[in-house]
C-alpha positions, 0 to 999 in steps of 0.5 A: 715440188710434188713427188711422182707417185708409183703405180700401184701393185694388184696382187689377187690372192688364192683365197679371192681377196686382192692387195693393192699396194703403192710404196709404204701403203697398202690395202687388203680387199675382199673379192665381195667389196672390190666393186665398191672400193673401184667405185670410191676410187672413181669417185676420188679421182673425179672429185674437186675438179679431176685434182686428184686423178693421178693419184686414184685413176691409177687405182681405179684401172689397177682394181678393175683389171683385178676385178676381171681377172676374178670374174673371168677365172669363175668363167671357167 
């Protein structure tokens, strides 16, 4: 029986970076690469058939609500 996964937690730091973290793991993101890891993420939820989309769409959508947040607070 597959586990159900946590949704992911999005922290964006002071200094710009982003924490995304999902029970045990997590990661930190600088603010110049966070489009490429919303891509790699997208990617990831497409692959092999979608498979793998509950897993990284959550990502995706957790990455690019931070994404704008740090876009709209350097609107300012």
């Amino acid at each position: 029986m597959m586990q159900e996964l946590k949704a992911p937690r999005v922290l964006v730091l002071r200094d710009g970076r982003v924490r995304i973290a999902r029970g045990e793991w997590s990661e930190t993101i600088p603010a110049d690469l966070l489009p490429a890891r919303i891509r790699f993420y997208t990617r990831e939820a497409k692959a092999k058939g979608g498979r793998h989309a509950a897993a990284y769409q959550p990502m995706v959508e957790a990455l690019t609500a931070a994404w704008r947040r740090i876009e709209g607070a350097g609107n300012g």
